[in-house]
Backbone bond lengths (Angstrom), bond angles and torsions (degrees), N, CA, C in turn:
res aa  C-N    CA-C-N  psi(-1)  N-CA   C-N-CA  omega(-1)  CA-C   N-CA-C  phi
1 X - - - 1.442 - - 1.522 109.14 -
2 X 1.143 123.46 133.73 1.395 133.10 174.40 1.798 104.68 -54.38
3 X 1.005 97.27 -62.85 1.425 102.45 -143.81 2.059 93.52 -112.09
4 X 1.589 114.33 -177.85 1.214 110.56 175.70 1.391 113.46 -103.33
5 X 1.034 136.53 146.07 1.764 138.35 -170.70 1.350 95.78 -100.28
6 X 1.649 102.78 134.52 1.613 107.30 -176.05 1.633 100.86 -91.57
7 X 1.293 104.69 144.16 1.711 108.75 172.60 1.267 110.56 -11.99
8 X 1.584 130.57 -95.47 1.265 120.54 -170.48 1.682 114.71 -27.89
9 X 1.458 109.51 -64.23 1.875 104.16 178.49 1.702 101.77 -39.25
10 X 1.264 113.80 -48.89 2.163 99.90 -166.43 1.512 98.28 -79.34
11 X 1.186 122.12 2.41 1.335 98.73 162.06 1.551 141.09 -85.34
12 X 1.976 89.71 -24.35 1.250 108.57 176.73 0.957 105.37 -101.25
13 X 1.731 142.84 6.39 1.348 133.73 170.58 1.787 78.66 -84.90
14 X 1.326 136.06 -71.36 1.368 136.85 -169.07 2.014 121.90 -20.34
15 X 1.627 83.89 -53.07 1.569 107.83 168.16 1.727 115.79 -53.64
16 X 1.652 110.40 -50.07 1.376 113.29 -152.25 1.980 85.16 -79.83
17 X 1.254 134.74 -40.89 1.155 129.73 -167.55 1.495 98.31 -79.18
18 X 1.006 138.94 -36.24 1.653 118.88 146.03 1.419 136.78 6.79
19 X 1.987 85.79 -80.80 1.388 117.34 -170.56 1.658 103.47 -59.34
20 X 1.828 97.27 -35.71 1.755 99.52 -171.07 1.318 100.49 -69.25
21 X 1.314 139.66 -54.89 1.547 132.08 174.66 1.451 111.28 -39.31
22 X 1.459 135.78 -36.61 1.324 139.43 -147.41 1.735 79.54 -82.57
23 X 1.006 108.22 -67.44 1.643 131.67 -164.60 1.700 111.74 -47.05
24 X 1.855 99.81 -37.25 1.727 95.19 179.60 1.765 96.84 -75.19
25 X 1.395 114.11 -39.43 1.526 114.89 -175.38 1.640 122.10 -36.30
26 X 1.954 95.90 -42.53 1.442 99.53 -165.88 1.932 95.02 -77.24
27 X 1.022 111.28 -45.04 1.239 122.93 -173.28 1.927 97.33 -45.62
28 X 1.254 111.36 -71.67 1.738 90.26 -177.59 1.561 113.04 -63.30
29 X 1.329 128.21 -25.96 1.439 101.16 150.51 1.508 130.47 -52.70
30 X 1.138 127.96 -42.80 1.814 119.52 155.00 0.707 115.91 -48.43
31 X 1.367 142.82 -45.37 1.073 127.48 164.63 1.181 145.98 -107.22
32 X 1.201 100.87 54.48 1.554 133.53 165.21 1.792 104.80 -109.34
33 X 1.239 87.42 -46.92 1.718 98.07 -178.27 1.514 104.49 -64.52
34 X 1.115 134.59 -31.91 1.410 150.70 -179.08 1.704 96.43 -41.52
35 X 1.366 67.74 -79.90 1.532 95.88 -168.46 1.738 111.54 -51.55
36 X 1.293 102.39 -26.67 1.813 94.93 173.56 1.119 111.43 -88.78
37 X 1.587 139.77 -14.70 1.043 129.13 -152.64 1.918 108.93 -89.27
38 X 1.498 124.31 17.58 1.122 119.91 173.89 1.616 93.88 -93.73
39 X 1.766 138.63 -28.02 0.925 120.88 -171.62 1.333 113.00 -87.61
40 X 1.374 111.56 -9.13 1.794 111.23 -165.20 1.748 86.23 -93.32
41 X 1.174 127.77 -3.28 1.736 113.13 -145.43 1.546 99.54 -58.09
42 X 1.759 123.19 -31.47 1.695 114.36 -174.79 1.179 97.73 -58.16
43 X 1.411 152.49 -41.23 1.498 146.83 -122.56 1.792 89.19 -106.36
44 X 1.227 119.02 -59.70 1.524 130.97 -162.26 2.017 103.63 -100.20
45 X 1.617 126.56 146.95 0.831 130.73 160.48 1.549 115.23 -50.41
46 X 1.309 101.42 125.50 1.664 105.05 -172.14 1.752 117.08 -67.31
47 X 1.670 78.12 -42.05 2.330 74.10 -170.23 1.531 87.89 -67.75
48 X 1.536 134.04 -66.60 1.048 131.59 -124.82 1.567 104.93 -66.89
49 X 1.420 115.30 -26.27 1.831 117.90 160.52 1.089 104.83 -43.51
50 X 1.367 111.71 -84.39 1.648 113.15 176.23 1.452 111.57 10.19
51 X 1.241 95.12 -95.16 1.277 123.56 -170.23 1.770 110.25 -43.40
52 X 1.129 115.35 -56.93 1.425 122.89 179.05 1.817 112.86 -69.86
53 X 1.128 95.87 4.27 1.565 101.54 -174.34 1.552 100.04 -104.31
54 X 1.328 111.02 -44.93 1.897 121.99 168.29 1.126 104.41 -67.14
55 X 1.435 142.92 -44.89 1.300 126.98 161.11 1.467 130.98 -43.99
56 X 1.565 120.90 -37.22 1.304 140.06 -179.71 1.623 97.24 -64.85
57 X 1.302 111.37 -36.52 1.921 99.14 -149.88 2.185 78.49 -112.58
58 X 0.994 116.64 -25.83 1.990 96.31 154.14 1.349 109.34 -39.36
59 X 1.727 107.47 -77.51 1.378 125.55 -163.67 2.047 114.04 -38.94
60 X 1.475 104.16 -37.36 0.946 139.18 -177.60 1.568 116.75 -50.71
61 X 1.574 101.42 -54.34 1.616 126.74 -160.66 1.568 76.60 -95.30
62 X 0.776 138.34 -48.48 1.891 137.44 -167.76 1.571 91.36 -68.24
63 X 1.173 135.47 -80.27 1.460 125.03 171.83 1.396 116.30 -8.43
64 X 1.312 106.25 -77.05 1.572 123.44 -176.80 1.831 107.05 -44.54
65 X 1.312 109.99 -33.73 1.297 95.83 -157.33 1.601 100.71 -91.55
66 X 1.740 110.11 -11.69 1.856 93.18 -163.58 1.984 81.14 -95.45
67 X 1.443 116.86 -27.70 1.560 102.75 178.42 1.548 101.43 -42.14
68 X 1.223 127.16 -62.41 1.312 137.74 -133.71 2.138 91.46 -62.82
69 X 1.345 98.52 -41.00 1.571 103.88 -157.24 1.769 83.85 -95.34
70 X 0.641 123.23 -27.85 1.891 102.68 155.41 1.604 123.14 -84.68
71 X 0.571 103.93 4.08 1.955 106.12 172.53 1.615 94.22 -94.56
72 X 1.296 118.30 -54.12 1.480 133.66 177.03 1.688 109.41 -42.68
73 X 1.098 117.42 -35.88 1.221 135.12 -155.42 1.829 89.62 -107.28
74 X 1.152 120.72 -79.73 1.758 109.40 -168.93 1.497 110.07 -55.05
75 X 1.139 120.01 2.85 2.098 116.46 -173.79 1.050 94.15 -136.45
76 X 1.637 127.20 25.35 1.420 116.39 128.78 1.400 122.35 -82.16
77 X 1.103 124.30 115.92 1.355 138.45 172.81 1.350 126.91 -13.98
78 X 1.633 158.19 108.55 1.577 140.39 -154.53 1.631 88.44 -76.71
79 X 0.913 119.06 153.01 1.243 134.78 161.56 1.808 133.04 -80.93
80 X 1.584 112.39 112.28 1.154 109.12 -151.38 1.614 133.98 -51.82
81 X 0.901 129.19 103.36 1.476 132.35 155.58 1.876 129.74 -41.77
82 X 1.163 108.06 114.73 1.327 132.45 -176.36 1.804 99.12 -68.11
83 X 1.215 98.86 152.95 1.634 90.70 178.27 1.541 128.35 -86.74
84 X 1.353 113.66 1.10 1.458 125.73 167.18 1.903 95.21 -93.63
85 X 1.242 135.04 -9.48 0.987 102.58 168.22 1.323 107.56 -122.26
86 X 1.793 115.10 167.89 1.106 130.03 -149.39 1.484 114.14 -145.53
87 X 1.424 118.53 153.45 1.809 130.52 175.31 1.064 110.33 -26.19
């Protein structure tokens, strides 16, 4: 890191890597479910999993991608303020 992150920034870098743990969690649950859904297929409609299963791991890859560009964004450094200027 260039520069030092003031409290508020490590809190929301702290927060956003959270969300990324929350997000890999759900993800190996999809794909766990993935992976079961050739044995459950008599019990549950076959295409319509499919489909709701590619929706899950979109939603998934879209997660990943706006975390990534906000983590990028709060551990950039604020830029210093002079003492005549202000919020």
């Amino acid at each position: 890191m260039a520069g030092k992150l003031s409290a508020e920034q490590q809190r929301r870098v702290d927060e956003i890597l959270q969300f990324q743990r929350s997000v890999d969690h759900v993800a190996k649950l999809v794909a766990e479910l993935e992976g079961n859904r050739a044995a459950k297929a008599t019990f549950i409609d076959g295409g319509g999993i499919f489909m709701k299963i590619r929706g899950l791991n979109d939603g998934l890859s879209s997660l990943r991608m706006q975390l990534d560009v906000t983590l990028k964004q709060a551990m950039t450094p604020e830029p210093k303020q002079g003492p005549d200027q202000s919020h």
